[in-house]
Structure formats: structure tokens, C-alpha cells
Phi, psi and omega in degrees: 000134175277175182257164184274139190236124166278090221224134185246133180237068175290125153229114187308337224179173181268331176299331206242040212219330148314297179293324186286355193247309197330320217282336161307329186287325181245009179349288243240009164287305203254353163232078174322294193246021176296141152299128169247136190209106181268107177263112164274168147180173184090231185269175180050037196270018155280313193295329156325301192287329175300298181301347167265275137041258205298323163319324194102020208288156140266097203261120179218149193321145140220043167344312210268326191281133191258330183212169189285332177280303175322314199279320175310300180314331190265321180266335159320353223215341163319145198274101175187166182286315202216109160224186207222118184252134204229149196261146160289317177279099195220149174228152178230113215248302181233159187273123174256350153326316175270023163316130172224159155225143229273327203290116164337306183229151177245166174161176191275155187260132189256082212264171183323138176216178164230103188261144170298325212265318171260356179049047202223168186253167184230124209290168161318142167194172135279116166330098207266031161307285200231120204218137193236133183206127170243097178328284158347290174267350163301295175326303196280336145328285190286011183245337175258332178291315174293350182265003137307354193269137168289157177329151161171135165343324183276136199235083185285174162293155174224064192270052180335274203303295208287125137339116195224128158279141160247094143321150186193096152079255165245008160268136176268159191234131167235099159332091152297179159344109188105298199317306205288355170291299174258023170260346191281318204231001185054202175153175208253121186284164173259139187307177162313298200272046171228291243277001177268356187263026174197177166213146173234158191260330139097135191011060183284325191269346157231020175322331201277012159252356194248341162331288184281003176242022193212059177325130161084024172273328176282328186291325192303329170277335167286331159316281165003296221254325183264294215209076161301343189277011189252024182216031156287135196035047179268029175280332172309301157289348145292317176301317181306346175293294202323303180313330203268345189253025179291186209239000000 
């Protein structure tokens, strides 16, 4: 069965309104027969909607979801065997719909840094660029991990999804999308051979906050957007940033 796929299309700006789209251009390279279901906002939204539209998309309002982690934590929970939550800045090379995995959740791996842009460490995740979640045994993952917890009188939060600061001593830490999903219940990374089948463009949709402190990202992305096809295995050049910021 294929999976259901999900994609929140914010464009914060007029500037952010290419990267907020890209990912329509090759949709359908990487889910041919998949159902796709796009919650827009922010600007530009006849053109959005044109651009889901034309993908075969299913376009539904998403005025009301306020951050990218709130739509996973909210759509994660769907009642379905599999679904697969995908970023705008995405290129697609190959069809990745039939993919399976043994894991609740699948995704590219993201390992422990020290990112310049929050000047924080940033915990281990699976990305949520292209991030495969089967509700059903994810739920029932995190219900066997709290029953690992001892007893006690205390009922802290358990927000598996939502972006968090963690103070940890004089360091600051930062939980991204995810981290607290995965660090409680793990999942299965994708090989060489998934992660050569798409490129994500890594902050396509705000670069212009990520700019300075990450020289030459808008042009790369402008690259991107003309000749995508120079950026298949560009996971490779992320691990090596990743390898250059460990903490």
C-alpha cells in the first residue's frame, strides 16, 4: 500500500516562495501514485495552491498550524498504516514510495553538532525532510518507553515531536523536530542508496536567517532551483559539515 504523504507549504515571504514550492516540481518523480496532501500559508497563496494544483495535490487550508513541528505532532496520529512527511526544499531523482521499513519511523539521520545558527548543541534525530511514520506502532513505541519510566507520583510532559531548548548544565542544547521521538524510541536510517534518491537543500525556506552564518547558502539554493540535477548526493556534503561541528 502506498503511503500517505504530507507536506506543510508555509512561505513566510516573498523571497521564500521558490523553496516553499520546489518540491512540486519533481514530486511526482519520487511518489508517481501516491496520495499527497498540502496545508498552505503565509504568502502567496494562489501561487501555492497552483503549484499543488498542478502536482495532483490535495490542498487544504493551514492558516491555523503555527510551526512545522505542531503539524507533524498533529498529523502523526492519523489513523493509516504509513505516512511520509516531506519538506518543500526537496528534489526528487527516484520514486520512493515503495520503500518499507522494519522501524516505526524512518528518516535521514541527523547526528549530534554544535550548530552556528542557534549557537546550541543539537541532539541526534531523524530528519523530518523526508520522514516515514507508521502511527500506530510509533504510539505504541513511546507507551512501551514510558512504561520504562519508574514509578512515581509525577506526570511530566511528553511531547515526542515539538522543538525544545534544553539548558544542561552551562550548555545550551537544542531538541529539534523529532530529537525527543528519537532519542526515546530510535529508528531506521536510510542507506546510500535512499539518501542518493532525493536531495534536500537544508534551510531552503529561511535561509536568508541562516545566511550569515552559513556563507554561500542562498546561492546554492539558487543553483538548486536552475539545475537541480548538480545536487544528487548532496547528503554527503552535509555529513562532512556535520563531522566539521561535532561538540
Amino acid at each position: 500500500m502506498k503511503p500517505r504523504v504530507y507536506i506543510r507549504a508555509h512561505v513566510s515571504d516573498e523571497s521564500a516562495f521558490e523553496m516553499s514550492t520546489l518540491v512540486f516540481k519533481t514530486l511526482r518523480v519520487g511518489f508517481p501514485n501516491s496520495q499527497v496532501y498540502v496545508w498552505y500559508s503565509g504568502e502567496c497563496l494562489e501561487e501555492v495552491m497552483k503549484s499543488g494544483d498542478d502536482a495532483g495535490c490535495c490542498m487544504w487550508d493551514g492558516s491555523k498550524i503555527q510551526t512545522h513541528d505542531a503539524f507533524i505532532a498533529k498529523y502523526s496520529e492519523i489513523p493509516c498504516d504509513s505516512i511520509v512527511f516531506c519538506d518543500t526544499d526537496m528534489v526528487f531523482y527516484e520514486s520512493v514510495e515503495d520503500w518499507s521499513f522494519d522501524q516505526p519511523m524512518a528518516g535521514m539521520f541527523e547526528p549530534k553538532h554544535r550548530n552556528p545558527v542557534t549557537s546550541a548543541i543539537h541532539l541526534p534525530r531523524l530528519h523530518s525532510c523526508l520522514l516515514w511514520v507508521k502511527p500506530e506502532s510509533t504510539r505504541n513505541a513511546f507507551d512501551a518507553w514510558k512504561a520504562t519510566l519508574p514509578p512515581n507520583p509525577f506526570s511530566p510532559l511528553f511531547e515526542p515531536w515539538r522543538q525544545q531548548w534544553l539548558p544542561i548544565g552551562r550548555e545550551l542544547h537544542f531538541a529539534d523536530t523529532g530529537s525527543i521521538a528519537y532519542n526515546a524510541i530510535g529508528g531506521q536510517h536510510f542507506n546510500e542508496q535512499q539518501l542518493n534518491a532525493f536531495a534536500h537543500l537544508q534551510c531552503g525556506t529561511w535561509s536568508k536567517y541562516v545566511e550569515p552564518h552559513i556563507p554561500g547558502l542562498r546561492e546554492s539554493h539558487r543553483m538548486a532551483i536552475e539545475r537541480p540535477e548538480l545536487f544528487r548526493g548532496n547528503w554527503k556534503t552535509h555529513k562532512e559539515w556535520y563531522e566539521r561541528h561535532q561538540p
